[in-house]
SEKEKOL-68938 format. One record per residue: x negated, z negated, y negated of N, C-alpha, C in turn. Coordinates in Angstrom, 1 decimal, padded with zeros to 4 digits. Atoms other than C-alpha are relative to their C-alpha. Layout:
// residues N
<rec><n_u>X</n_u><n_w>Z</n_w><n_v>Y</n_v><ca_u>X</ca_u><ca_w>Z</ca_w><ca_v>Y</ca_v><c_u>X</c_u><c_w>Z</c_w><c_v>Y</c_v></rec>
...
END
This chain:
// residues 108
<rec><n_u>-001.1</n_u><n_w>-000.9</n_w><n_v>000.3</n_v><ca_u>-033.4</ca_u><ca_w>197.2</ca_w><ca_v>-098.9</ca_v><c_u>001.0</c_u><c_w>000.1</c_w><c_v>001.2</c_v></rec>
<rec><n_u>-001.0</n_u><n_w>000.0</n_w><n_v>-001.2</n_v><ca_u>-030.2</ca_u><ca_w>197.0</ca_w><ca_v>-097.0</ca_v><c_u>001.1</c_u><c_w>001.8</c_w><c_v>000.0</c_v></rec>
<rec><n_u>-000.4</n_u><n_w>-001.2</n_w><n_v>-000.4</n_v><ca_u>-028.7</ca_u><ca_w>200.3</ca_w><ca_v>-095.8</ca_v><c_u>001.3</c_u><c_w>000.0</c_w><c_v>000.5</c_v></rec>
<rec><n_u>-001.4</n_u><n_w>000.4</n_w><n_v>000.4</n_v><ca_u>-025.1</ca_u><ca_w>200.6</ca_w><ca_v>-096.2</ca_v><c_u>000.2</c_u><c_w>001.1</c_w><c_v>001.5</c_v></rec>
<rec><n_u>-000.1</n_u><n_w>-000.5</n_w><n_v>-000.9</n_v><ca_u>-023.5</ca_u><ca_w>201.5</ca_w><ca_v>-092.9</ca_v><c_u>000.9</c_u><c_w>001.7</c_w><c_v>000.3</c_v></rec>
<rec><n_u>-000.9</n_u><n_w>-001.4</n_w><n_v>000.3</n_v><ca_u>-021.4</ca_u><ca_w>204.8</ca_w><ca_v>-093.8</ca_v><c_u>-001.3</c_u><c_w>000.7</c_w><c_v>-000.2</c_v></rec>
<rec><n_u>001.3</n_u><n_w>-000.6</n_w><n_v>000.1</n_v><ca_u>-025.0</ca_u><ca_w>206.2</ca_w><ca_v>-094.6</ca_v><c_u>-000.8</c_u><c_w>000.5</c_w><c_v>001.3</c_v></rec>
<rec><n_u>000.4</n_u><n_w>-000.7</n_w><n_v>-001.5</n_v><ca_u>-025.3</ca_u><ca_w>206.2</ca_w><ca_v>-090.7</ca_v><c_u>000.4</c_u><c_w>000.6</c_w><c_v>000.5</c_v></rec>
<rec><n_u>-001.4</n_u><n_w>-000.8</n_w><n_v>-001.0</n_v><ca_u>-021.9</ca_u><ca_w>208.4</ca_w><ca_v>-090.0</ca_v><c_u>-000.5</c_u><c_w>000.9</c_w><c_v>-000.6</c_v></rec>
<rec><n_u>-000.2</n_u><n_w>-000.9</n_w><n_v>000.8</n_v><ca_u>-022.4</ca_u><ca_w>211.7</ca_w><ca_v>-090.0</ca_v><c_u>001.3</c_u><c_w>000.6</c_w><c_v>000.1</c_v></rec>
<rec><n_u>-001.4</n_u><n_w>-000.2</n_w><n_v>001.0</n_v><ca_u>-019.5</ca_u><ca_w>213.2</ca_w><ca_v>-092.2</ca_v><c_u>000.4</c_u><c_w>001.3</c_w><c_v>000.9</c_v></rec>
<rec><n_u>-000.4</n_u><n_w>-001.8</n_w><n_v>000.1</n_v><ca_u>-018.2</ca_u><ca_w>216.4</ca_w><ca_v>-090.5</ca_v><c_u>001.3</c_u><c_w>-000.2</c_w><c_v>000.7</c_v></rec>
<rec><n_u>-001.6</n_u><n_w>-000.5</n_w><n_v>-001.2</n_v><ca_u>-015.2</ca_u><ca_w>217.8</ca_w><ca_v>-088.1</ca_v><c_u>-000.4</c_u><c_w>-000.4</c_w><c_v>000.8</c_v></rec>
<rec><n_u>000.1</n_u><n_w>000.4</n_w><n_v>-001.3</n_v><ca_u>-016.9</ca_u><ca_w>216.7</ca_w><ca_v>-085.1</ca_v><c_u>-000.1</c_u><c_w>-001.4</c_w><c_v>000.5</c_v></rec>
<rec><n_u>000.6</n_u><n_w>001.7</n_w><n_v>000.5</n_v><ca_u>-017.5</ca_u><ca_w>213.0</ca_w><ca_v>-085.9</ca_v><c_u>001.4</c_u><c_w>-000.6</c_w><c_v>-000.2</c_v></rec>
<rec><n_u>-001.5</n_u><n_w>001.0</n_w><n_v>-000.3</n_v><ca_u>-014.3</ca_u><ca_w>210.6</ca_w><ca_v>-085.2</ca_v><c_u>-000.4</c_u><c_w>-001.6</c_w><c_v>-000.2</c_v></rec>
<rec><n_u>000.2</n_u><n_w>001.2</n_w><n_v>000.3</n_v><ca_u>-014.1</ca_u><ca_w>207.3</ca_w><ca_v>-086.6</ca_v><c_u>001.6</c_u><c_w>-000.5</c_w><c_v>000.3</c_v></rec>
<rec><n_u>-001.5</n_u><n_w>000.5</n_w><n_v>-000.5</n_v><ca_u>-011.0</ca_u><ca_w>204.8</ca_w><ca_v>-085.2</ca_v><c_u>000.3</c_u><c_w>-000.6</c_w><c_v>-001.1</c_v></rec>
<rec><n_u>-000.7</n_u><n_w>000.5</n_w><n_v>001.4</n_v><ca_u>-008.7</ca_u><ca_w>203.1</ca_w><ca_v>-087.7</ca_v><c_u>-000.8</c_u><c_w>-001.5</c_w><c_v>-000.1</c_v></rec>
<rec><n_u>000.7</n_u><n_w>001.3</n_w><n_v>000.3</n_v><ca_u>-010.7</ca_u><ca_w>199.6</ca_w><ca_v>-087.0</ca_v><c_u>-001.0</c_u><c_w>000.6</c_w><c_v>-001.0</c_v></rec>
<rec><n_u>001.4</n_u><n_w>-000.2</n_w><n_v>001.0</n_v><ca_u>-013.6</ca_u><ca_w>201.4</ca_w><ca_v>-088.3</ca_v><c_u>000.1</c_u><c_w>000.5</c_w><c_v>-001.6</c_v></rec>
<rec><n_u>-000.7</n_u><n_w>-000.6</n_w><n_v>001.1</n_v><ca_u>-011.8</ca_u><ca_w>203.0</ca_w><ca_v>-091.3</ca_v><c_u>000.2</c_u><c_w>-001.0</c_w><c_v>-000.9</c_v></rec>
<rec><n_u>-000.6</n_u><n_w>001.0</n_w><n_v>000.4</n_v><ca_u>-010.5</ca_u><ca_w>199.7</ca_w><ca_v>-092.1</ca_v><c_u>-001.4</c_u><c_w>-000.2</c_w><c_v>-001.0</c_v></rec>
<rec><n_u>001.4</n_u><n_w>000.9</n_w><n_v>000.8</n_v><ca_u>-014.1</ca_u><ca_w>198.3</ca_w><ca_v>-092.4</ca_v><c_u>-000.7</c_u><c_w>000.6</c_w><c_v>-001.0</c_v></rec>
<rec><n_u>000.6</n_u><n_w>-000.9</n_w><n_v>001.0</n_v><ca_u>-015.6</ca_u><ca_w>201.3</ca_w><ca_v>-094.2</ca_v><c_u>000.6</c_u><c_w>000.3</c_w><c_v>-001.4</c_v></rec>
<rec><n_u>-001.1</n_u><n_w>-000.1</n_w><n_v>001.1</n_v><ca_u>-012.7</ca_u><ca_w>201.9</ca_w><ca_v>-096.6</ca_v><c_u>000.0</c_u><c_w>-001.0</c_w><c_v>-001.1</c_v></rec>
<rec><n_u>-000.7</n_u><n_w>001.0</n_w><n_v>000.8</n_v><ca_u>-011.7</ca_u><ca_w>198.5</ca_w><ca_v>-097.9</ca_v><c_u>001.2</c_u><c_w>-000.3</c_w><c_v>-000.6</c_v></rec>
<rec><n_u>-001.3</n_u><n_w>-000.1</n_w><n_v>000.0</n_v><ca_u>-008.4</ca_u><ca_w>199.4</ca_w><ca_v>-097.8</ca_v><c_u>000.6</c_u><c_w>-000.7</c_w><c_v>001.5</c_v></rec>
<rec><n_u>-000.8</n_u><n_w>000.3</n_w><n_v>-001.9</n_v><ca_u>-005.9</ca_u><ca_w>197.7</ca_w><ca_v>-094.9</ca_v><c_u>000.4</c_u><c_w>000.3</c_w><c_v>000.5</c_v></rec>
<rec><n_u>-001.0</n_u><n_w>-000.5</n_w><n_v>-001.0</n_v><ca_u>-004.4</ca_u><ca_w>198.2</ca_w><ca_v>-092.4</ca_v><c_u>001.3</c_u><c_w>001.1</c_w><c_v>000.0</c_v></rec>
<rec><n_u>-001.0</n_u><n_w>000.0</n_w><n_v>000.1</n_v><ca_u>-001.5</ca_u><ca_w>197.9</ca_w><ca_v>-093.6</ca_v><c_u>000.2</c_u><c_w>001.5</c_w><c_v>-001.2</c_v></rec>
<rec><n_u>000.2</n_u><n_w>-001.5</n_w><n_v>000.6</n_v><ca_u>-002.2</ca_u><ca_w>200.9</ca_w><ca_v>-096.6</ca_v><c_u>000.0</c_u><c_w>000.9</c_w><c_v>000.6</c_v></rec>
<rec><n_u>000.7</n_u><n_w>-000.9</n_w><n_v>-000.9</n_v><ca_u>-004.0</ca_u><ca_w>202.9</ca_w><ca_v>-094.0</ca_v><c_u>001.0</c_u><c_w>000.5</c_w><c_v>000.7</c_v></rec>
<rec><n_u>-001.5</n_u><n_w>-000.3</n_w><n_v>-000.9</n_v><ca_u>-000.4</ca_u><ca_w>202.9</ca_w><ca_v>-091.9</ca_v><c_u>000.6</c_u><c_w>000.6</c_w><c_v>-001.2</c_v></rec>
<rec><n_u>-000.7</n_u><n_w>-000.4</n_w><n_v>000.9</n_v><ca_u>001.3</ca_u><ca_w>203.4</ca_w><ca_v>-094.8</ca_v><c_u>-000.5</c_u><c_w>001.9</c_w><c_v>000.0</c_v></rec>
<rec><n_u>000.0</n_u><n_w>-001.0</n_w><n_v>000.0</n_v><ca_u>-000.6</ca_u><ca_w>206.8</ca_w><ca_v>-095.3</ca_v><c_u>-000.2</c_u><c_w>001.1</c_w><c_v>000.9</c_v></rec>
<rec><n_u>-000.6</n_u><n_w>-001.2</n_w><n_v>-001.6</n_v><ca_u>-000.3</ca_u><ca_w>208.4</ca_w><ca_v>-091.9</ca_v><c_u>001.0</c_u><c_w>000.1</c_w><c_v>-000.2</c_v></rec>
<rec><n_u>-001.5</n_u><n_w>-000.1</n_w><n_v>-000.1</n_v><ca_u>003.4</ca_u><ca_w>207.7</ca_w><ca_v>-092.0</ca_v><c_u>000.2</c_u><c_w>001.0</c_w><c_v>-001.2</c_v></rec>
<rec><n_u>-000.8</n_u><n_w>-000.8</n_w><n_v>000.9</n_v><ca_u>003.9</ca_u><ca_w>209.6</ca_w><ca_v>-095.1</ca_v><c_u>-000.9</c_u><c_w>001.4</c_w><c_v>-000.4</c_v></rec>
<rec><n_u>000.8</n_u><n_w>-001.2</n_w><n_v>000.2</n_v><ca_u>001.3</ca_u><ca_w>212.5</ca_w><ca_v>-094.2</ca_v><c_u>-001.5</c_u><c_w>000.1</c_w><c_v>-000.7</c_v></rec>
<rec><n_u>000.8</n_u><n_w>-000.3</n_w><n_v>001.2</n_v><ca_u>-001.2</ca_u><ca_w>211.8</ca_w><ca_v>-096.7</ca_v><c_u>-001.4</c_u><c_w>000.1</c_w><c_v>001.2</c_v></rec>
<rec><n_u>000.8</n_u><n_w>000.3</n_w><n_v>-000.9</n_v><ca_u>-003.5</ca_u><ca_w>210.8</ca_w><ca_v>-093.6</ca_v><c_u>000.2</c_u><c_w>000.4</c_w><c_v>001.2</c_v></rec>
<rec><n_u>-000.3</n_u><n_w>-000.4</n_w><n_v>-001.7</n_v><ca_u>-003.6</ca_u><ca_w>213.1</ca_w><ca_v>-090.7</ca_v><c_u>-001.4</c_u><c_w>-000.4</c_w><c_v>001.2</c_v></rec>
<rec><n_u>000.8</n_u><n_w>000.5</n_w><n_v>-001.0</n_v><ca_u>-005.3</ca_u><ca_w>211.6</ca_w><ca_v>-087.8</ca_v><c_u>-000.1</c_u><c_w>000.8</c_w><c_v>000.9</c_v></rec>
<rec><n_u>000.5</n_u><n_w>-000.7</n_w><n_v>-000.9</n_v><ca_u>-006.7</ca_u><ca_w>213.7</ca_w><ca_v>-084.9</ca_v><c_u>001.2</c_u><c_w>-000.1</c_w><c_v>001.3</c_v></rec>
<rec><n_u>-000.7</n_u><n_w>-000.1</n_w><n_v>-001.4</n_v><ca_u>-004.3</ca_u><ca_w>212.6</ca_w><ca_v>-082.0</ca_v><c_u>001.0</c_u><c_w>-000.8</c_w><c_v>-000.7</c_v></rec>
<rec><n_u>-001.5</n_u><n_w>001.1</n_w><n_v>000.5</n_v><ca_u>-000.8</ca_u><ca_w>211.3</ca_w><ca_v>-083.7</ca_v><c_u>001.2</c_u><c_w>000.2</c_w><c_v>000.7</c_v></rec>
<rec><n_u>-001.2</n_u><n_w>000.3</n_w><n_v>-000.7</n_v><ca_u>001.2</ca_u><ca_w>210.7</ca_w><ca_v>-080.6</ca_v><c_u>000.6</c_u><c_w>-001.4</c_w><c_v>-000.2</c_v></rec>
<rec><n_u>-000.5</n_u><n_w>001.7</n_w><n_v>000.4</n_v><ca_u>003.7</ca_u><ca_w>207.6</ca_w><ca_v>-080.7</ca_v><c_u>-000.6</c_u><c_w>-001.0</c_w><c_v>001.2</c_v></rec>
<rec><n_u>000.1</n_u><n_w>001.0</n_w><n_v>-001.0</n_v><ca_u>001.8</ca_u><ca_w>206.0</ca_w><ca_v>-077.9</ca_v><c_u>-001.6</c_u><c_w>-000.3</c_w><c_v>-000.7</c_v></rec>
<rec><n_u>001.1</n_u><n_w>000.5</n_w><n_v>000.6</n_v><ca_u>-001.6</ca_u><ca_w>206.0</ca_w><ca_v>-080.3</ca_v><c_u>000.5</c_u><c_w>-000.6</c_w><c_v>-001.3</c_v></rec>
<rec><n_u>-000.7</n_u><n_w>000.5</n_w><n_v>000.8</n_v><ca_u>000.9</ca_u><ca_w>205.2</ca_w><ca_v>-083.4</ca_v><c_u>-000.1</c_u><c_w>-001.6</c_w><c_v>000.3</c_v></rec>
<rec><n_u>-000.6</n_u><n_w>001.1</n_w><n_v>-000.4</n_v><ca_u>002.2</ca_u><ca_w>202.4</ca_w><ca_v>-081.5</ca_v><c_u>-001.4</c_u><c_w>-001.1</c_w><c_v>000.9</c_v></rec>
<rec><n_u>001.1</n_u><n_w>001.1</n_w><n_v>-000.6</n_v><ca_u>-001.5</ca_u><ca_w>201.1</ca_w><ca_v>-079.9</ca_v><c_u>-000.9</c_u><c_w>-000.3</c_w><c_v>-000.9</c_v></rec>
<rec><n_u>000.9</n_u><n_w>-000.3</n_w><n_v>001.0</n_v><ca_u>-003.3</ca_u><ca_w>201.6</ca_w><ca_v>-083.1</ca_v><c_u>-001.6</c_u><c_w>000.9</c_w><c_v>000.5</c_v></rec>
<rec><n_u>001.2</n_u><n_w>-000.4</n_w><n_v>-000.3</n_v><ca_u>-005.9</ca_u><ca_w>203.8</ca_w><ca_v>-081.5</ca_v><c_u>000.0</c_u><c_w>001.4</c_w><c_v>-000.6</c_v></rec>
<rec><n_u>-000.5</n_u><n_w>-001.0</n_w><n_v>000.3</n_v><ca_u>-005.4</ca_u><ca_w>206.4</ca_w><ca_v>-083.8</ca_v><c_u>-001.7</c_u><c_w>000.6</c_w><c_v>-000.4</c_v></rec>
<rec><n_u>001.0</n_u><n_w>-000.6</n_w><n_v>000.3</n_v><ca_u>-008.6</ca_u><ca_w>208.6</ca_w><ca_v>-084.2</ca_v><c_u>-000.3</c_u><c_w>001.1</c_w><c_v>-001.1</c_v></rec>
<rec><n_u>000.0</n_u><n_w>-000.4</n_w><n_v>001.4</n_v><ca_u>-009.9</ca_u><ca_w>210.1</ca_w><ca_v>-087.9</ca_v><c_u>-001.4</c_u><c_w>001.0</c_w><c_v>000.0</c_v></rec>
<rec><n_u>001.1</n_u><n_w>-000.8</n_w><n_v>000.2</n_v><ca_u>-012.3</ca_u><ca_w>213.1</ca_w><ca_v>-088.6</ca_v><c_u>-000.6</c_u><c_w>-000.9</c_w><c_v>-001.4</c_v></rec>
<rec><n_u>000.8</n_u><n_w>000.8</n_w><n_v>001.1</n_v><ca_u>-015.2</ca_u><ca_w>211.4</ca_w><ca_v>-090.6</ca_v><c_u>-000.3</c_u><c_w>000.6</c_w><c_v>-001.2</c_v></rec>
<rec><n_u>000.0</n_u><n_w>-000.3</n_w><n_v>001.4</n_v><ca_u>-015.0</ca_u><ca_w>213.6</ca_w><ca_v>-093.5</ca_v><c_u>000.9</c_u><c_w>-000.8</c_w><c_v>-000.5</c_v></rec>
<rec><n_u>-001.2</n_u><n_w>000.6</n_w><n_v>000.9</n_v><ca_u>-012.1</ca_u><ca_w>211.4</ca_w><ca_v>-094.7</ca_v><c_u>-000.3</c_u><c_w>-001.4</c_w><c_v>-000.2</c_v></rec>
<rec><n_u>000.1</n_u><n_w>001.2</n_w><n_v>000.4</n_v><ca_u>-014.0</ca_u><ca_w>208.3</ca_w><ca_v>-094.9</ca_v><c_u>-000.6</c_u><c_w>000.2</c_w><c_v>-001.3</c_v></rec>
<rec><n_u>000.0</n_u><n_w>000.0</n_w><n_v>001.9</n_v><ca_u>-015.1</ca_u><ca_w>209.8</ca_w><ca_v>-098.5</ca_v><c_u>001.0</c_u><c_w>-000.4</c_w><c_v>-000.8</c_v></rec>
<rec><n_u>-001.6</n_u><n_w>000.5</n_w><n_v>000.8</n_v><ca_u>-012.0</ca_u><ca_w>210.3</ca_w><ca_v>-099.6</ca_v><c_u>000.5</c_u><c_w>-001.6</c_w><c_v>000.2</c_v></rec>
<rec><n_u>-000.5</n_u><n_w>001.6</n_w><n_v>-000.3</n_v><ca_u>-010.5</ca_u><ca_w>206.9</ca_w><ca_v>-098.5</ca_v><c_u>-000.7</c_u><c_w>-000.6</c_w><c_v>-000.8</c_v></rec>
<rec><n_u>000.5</n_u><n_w>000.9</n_w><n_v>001.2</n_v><ca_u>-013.5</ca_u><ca_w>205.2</ca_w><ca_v>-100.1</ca_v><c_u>000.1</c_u><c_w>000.1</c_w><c_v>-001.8</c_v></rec>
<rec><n_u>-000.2</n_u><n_w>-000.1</n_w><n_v>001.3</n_v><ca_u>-013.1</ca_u><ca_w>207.0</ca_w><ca_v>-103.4</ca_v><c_u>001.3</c_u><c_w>-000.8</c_w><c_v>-000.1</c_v></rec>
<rec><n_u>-001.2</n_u><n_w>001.0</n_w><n_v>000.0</n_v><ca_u>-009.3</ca_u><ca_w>205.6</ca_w><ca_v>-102.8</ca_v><c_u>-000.2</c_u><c_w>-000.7</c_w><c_v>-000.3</c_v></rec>
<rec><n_u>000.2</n_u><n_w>001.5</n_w><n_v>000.3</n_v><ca_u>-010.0</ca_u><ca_w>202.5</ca_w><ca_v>-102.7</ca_v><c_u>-000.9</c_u><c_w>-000.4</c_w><c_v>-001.1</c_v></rec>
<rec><n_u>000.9</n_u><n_w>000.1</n_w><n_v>001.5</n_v><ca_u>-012.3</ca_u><ca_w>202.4</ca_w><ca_v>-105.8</ca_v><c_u>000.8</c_u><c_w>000.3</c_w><c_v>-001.4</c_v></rec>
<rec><n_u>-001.1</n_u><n_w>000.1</n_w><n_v>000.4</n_v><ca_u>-009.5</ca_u><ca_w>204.0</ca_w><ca_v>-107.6</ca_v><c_u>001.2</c_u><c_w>-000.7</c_w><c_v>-000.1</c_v></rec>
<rec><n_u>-001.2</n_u><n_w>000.9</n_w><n_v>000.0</n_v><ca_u>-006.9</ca_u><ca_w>201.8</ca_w><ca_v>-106.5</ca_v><c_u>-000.5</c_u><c_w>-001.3</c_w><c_v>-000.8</c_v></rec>
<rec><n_u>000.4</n_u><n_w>001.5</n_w><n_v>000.4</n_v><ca_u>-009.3</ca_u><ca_w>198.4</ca_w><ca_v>-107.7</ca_v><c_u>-000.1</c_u><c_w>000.9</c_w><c_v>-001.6</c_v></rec>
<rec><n_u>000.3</n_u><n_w>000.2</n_w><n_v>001.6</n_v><ca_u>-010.0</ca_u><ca_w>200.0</ca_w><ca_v>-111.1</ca_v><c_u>000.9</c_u><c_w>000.5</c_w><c_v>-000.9</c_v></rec>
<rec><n_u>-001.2</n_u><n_w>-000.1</n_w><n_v>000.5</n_v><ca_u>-006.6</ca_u><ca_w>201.3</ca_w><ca_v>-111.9</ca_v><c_u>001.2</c_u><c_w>-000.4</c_w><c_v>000.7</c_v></rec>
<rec><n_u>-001.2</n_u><n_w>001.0</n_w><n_v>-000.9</n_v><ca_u>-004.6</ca_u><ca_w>199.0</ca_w><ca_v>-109.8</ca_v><c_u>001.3</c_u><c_w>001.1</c_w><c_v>000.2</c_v></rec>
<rec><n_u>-000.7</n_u><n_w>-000.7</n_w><n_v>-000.7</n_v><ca_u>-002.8</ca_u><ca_w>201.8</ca_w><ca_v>-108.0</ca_v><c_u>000.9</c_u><c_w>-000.6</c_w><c_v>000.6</c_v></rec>
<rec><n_u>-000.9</n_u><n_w>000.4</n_w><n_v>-001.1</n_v><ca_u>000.5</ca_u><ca_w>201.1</ca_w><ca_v>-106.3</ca_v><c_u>-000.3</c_u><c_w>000.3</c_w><c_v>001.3</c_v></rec>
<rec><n_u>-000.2</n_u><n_w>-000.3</n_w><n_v>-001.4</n_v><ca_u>001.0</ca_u><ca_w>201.6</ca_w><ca_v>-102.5</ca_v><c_u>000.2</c_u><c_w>001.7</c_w><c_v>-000.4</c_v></rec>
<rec><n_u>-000.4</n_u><n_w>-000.9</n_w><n_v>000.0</n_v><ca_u>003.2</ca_u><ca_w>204.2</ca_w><ca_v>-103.3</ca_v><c_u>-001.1</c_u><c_w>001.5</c_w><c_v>-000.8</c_v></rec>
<rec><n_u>000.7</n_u><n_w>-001.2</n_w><n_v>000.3</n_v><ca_u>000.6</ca_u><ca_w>206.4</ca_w><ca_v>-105.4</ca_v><c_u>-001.3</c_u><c_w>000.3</c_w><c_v>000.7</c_v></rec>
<rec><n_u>000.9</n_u><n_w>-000.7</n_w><n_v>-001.4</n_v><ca_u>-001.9</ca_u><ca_w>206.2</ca_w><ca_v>-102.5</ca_v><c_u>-000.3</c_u><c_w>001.2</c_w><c_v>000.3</c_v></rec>
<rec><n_u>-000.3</n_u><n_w>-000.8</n_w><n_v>-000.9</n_v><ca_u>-000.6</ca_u><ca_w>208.5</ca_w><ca_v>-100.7</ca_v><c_u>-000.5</c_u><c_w>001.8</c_w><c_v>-000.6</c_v></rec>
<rec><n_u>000.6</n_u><n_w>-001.4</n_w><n_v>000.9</n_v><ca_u>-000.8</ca_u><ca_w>211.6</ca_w><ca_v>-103.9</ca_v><c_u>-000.8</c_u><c_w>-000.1</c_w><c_v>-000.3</c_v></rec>
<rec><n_u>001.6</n_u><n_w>000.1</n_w><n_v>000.1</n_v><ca_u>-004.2</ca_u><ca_w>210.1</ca_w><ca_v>-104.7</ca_v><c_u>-000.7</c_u><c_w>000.4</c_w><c_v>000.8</c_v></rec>
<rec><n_u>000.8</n_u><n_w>-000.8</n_w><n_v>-000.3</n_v><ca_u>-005.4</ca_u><ca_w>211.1</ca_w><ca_v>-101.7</ca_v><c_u>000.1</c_u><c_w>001.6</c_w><c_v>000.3</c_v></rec>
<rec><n_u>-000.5</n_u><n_w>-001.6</n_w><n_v>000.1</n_v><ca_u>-003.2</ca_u><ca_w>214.2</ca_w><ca_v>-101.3</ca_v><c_u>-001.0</c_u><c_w>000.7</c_w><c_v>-001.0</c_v></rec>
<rec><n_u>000.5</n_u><n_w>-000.7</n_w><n_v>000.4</n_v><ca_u>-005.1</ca_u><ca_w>215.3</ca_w><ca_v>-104.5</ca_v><c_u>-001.7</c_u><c_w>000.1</c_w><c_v>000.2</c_v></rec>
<rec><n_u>001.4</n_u><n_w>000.0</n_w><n_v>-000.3</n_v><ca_u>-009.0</ca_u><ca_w>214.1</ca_w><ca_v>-103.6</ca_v><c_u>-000.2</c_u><c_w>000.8</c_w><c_v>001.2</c_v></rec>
<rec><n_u>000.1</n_u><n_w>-001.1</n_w><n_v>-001.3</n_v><ca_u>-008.9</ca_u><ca_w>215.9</ca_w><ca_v>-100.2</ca_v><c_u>000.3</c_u><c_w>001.5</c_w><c_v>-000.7</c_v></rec>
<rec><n_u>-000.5</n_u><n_w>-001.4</n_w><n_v>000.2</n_v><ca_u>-007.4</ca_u><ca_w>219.2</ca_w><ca_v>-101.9</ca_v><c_u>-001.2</c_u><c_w>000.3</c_w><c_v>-001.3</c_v></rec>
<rec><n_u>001.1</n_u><n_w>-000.1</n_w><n_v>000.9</n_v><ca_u>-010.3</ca_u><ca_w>219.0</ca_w><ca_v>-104.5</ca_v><c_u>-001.4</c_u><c_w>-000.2</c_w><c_v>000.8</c_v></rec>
<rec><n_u>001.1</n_u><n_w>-000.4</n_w><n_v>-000.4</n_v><ca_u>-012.8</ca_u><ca_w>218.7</ca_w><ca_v>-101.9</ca_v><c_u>-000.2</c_u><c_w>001.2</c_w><c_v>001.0</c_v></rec>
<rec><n_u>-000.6</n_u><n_w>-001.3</n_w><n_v>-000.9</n_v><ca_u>-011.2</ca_u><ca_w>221.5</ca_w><ca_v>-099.8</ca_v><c_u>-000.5</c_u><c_w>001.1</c_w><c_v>-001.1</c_v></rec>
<rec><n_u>000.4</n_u><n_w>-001.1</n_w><n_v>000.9</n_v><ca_u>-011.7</ca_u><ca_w>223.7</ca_w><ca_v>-103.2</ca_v><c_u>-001.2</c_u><c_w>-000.4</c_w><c_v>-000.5</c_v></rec>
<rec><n_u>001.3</n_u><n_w>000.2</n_w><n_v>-000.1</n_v><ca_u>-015.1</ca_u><ca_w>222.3</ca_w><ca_v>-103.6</ca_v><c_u>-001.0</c_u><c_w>000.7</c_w><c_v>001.2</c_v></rec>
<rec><n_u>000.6</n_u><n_w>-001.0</n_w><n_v>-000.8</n_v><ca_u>-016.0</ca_u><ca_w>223.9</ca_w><ca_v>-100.5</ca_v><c_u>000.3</c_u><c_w>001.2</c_w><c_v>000.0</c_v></rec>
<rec><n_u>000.0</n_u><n_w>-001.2</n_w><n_v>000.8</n_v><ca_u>-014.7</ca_u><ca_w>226.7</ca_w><ca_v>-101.4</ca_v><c_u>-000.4</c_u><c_w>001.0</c_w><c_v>-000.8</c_v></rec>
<rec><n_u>001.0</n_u><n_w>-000.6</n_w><n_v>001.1</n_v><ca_u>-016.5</ca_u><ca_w>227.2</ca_w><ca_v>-104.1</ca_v><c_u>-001.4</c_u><c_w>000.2</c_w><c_v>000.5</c_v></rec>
<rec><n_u>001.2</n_u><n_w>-000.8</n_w><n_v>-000.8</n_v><ca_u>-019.7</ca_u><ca_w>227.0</ca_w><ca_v>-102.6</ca_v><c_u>-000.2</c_u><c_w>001.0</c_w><c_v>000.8</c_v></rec>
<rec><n_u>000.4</n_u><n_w>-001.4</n_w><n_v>-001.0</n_v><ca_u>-019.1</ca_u><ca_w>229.7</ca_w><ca_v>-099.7</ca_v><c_u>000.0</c_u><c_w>000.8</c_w><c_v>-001.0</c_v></rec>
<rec><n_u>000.1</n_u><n_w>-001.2</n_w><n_v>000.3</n_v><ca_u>-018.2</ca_u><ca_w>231.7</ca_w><ca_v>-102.3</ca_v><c_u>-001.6</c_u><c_w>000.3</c_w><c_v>-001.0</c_v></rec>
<rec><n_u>000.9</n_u><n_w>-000.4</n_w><n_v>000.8</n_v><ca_u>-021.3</ca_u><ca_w>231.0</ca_w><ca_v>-104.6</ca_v><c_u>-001.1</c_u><c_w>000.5</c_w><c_v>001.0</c_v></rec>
<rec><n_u>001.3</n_u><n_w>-000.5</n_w><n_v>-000.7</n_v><ca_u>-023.4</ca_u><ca_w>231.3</ca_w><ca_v>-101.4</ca_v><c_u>000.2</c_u><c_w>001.1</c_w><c_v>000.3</c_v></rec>
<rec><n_u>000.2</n_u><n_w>-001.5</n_w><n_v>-000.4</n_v><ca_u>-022.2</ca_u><ca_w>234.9</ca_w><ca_v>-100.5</ca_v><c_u>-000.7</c_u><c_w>000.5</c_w><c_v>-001.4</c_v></rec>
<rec><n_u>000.5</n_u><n_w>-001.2</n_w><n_v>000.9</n_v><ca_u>-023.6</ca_u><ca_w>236.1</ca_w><ca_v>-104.0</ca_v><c_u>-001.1</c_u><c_w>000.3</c_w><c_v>000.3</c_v></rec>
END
């Protein structure tokens, strides 16, 4: 049994994954990946123009869910570039109210 390497990240706010690694975990490129920083969809941890410009851009590893769901979406509804960006806009805002939901089920 081979053990898929995203199985080794743990997912939270404190856990930083670089855009190389994003790349490899995702399955999406580079070139996507740029694309949705630039247009917000993808906020990175330190987005000065001197990490822009070296690619050392650093990512909280909750977002390599999302991203992978992306990219599973993009191959089986052959998503444009351009609708990336609201695809992931809407998966991240659906796991934001996913957690949501649970605090509140766990205060009952």
């Amino acid at each position: 049994m081979q053990i898929d390497q995203t199985e080794l990240i743990w997912l939270d706010e404190h856990h930083e994954v670089s855009l190389d690694e994003l790349i490899e975990l995702s399955g999406l490129s580079q070139q996507e990946l740029n694309h949705l920083v630039e247009i917000g969809a993808l906020a990175p941890n330190n987005p000065t123009e001197e990490d822009l410009a070296a690619s050392e851009l650093r990512f909280n590893s909750h977002c390599i869910v999302s991203i992978r769901t992306l990219a599973r979406l993009k191959s089986d509804f052959e998503l444009e570039q351009n609708a990336l960006g609201l695809t992931l806009v809407f998966l991240e805002r659906i796991r934001n109210l996913e957690l949501q939901l649970r605090g509140l089920e766990s205060t009952k």
